[in-house]
VOMI-613261 format. One record per residue (C-alpha): x, y, z. Coordinates in steps of 0.05 Angstrom, whole numbers, padded with zeros to 5 digits, always signed. Each point is the difference from the previous one (the first is absolute). Layout:
<nodes>
XYZ...
</nodes>
This chain:
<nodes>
-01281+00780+01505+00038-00055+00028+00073-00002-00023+00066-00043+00031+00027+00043+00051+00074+00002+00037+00005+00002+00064+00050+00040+00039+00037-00053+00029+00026-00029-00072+00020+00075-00014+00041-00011+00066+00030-00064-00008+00020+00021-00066+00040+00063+00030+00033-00052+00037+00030-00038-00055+00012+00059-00037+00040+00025+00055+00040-00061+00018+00017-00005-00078+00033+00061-00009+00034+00007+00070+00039-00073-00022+00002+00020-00076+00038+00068+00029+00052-00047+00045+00010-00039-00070-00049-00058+00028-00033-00030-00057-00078-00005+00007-00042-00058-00027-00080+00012+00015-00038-00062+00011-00049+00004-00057-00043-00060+00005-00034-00036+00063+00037+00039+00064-00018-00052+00056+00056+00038+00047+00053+00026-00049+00000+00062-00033+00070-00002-00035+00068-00024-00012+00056+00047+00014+00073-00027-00026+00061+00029+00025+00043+00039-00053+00073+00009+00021+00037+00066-00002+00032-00012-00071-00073-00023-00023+00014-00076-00006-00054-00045+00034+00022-00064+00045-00068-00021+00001-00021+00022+00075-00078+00006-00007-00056+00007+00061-00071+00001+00001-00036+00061+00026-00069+00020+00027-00021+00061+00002-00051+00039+00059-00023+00069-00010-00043+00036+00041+00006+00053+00065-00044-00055+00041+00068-00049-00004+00043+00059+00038-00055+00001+00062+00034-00054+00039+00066+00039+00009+00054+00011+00064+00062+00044-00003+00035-00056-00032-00044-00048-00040-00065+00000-00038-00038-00058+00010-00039-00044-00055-00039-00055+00009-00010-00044-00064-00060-00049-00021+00029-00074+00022-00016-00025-00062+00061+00056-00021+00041-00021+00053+00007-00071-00012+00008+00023-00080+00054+00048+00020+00037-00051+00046-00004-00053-00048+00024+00040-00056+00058-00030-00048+00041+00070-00004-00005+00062+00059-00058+00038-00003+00004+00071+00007-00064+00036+00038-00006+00070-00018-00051+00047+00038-00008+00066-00027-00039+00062+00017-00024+00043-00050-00011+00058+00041+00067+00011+00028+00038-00050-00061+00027-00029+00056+00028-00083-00023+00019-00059+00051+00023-00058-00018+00020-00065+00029+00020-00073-00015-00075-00038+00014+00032-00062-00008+00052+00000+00036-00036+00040+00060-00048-00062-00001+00059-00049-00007+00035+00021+00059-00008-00039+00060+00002+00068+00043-00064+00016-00041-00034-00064+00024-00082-00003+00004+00007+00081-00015-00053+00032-00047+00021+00067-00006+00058+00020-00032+00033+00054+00028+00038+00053-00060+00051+00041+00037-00001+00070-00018+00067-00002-00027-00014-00038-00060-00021+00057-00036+00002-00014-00075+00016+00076-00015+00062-00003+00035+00020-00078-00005+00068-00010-00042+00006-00064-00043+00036-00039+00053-00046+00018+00060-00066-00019-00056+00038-00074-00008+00044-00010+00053-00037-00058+00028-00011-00034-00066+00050+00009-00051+00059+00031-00007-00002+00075-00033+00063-00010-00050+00007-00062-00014+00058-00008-00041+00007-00072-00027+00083-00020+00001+00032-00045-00054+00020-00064+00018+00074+00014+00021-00020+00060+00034-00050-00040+00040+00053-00058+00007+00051+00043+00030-00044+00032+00050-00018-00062+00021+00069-00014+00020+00016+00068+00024-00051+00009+00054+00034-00031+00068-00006-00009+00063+00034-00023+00057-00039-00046+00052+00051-00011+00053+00060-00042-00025-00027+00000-00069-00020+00036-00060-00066-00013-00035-00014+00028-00067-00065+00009-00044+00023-00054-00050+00006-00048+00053-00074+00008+00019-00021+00006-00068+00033-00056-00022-00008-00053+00060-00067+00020+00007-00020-00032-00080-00043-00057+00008-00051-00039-00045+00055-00013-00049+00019+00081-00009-00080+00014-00007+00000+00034+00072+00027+00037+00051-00010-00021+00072+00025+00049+00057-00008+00007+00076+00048+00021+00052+00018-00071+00007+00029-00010-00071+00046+00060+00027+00007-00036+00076+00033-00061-00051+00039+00023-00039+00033+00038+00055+00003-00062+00042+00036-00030-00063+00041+00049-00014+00025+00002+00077+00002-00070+00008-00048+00014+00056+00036+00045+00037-00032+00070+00001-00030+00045+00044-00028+00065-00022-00052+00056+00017-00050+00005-00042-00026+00080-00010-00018+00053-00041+00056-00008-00053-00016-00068-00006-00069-00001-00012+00022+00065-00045+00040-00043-00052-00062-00062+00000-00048+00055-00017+00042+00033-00053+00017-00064-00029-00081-00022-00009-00019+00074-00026+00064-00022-00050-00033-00051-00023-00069+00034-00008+00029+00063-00033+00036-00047-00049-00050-00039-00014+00037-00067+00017-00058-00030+00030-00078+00001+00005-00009+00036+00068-00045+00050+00018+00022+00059+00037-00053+00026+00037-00016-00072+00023+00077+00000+00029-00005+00067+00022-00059-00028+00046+00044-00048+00027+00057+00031+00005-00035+00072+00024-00073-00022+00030+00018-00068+00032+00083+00022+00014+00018-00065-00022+00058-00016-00057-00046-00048-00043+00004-00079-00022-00019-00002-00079+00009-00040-00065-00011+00032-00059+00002-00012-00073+00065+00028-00032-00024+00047-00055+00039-00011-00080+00052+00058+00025+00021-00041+00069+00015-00060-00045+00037+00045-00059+00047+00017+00074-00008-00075+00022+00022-00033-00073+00052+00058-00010+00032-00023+00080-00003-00071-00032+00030+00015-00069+00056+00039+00039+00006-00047+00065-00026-00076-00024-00031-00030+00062+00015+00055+00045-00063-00013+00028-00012-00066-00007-00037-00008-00060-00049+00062+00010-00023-00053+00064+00015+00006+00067-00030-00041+00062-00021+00053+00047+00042-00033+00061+00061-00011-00043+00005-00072+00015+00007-00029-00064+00035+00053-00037+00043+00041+00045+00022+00062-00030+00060+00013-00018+00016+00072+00033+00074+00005-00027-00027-00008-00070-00044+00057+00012+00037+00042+00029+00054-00002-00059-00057+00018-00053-00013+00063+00044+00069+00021+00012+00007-00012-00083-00057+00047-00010+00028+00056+00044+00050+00022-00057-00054+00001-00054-00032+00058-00020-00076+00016+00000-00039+00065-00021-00027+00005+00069-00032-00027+00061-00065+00010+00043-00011+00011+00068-00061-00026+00032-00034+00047+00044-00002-00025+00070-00056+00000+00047-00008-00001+00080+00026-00067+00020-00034-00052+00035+00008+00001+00080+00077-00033+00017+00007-00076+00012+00071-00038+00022+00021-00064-00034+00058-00048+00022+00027-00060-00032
</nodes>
């Protein structure tokens, strides 16, 4: 009698899944099967924060099972080499895509970032990927799982609380102090509809501030406060900046990255509350990137931050800090 049969291999792939489901639904992952046409995504998994509230971190994932993907192994990495028809899907993915190879005879699970392995321009004209042993799902916390994607608590701050660390976070580059609101604020552009930063919106308005007379070394610390001042702005949601795409720049490439970005609904809530409290403080939400036609008035900003030292806020955030970028010197 001839009757539909299944073959082994759909038995496997569905161990795989099955797997990768509950290991993330046991880490308080939560799991969304692809259940219609899978061209190179199995899933959705969306980030749920420690107190259960979701900021709306979500990554693809595609899932391998099978002992055959664990063959090409050293003592560090197991290596996998994709379809290209995956790999240009993977690189030219809209979110991170998580690649998950499991075997179902030791319940052993990899993963890795596919997009960003493909992204990176030290992964150049490669076709394998290689999984490092260490990314073992079993033993993974939260923040190792996202740490090159999203942030693992993401815990949104009100308004003030996001004004006031804005004008908090300092740092001194040679003769003069630079804080977060300056490069938040001199770095608007596109009538308050963007935010435009490079190290040379920094290099100006320390040249302004100095009357071009500085000299400084520029080192870990320094490149410390840039980087927590963009993951600021991620983990707040000010602007529309992907984090694994700056963590390639910033971590692949070791280069502090140019952008502009859209400002998302909360960075103009902190832009229009800055205006409502400081009228024209910054120019009319517009400023010319080389200050030329609306120099900036430093004294002015510097009062609002000294006035919002004495108010009190229910609390602050620290960004975490990465390696910095290799040293450089500037001198005005």
């Amino acid at each position: 009698m001839n009757l539909p049969k299944v073959t082994e291999n759909q038995f496997t792939e569905r161990l795989g899944v099955c797997a990768v489901e509950h290991k993330l639904t046991l880490k308080r992952f939560i799991w969304r099967e692809t259940r219609n046409t899978d061209v190179g995504i199995d899933g959705q998994i969306e980030l749920v924060n420690d107190d259960g509230t979701c900021a709306g971190s979500i990554v693809a994932a595609q899932v391998k099972s099978g002992c055959s993907y664990f063959e090409s192994h050293d003592e560090g990495y197991v290596y996998f080499t994709p379809e290209e028809k995956h790999r240009h899907y993977w690189g030219n993915f809209p979110v991170p895509v998580i690649l998950f190879l499991h075997n179902p005879a030791t319940d052993l699970t990899l993963w890795i970032d596919a997009r960003r392995f493909y992204r990176s321009p030290e992964n150049a004209g490669e076709k394998r990927i290689k999984i490092p042993l260490t990314n073992n799902l079993d033993v993974a916390s939260k923040d190792d799982l996202v740490e090159g994607f999203a942030f693992a608590t993401k815990i949104f701050r009100d308004t003030d609380e996001i004004i006031h660390e804005l004008t908090q976070n300092v740092k001194a580059f040679g003769n003069v102090d630079v804080t977060f609101l300056e490069l938040f604020g001199l770095g608007l552009t596109d009538v308050g509809n963007k935010l435009y930063f490079s190290l040379n919106l920094l290099f100006d308005i320390i040249d302004r501030k100095s009357n071009g007379r500085y000299s400084m070394s520029f080192g870990a610390e320094e490149f410390g406060f840039l980087n927590n001042y963009i993951r600021f702005l991620i983990s707040q949601n000010l602007i529309y900046y992907d984090l694994s795409e700056y963590l390639i720049d910033w971590e692949d490439r070791q280069m502090v990255p140019i952008f502009i970005s859209p400002v998302t609904p909360r960075g103009q809530e902190v832009l229009c509350s800055l205006c409502h409290n400081r009228p024209y403080l910054f120019h009319e939400r517009f400023v010319n990137m080389d200050f030329a036609s609306a120099p900036p008035d430093f004294d002015e900003i510097m009062k609002f931050v000294d006035e919002i030292k004495g108010q009190k806020v229910s609390g602050g955030i620290i960004a975490p800090s990465i390696d910095a970028v290799p040293a450089v010197d500037a001198v005005g």
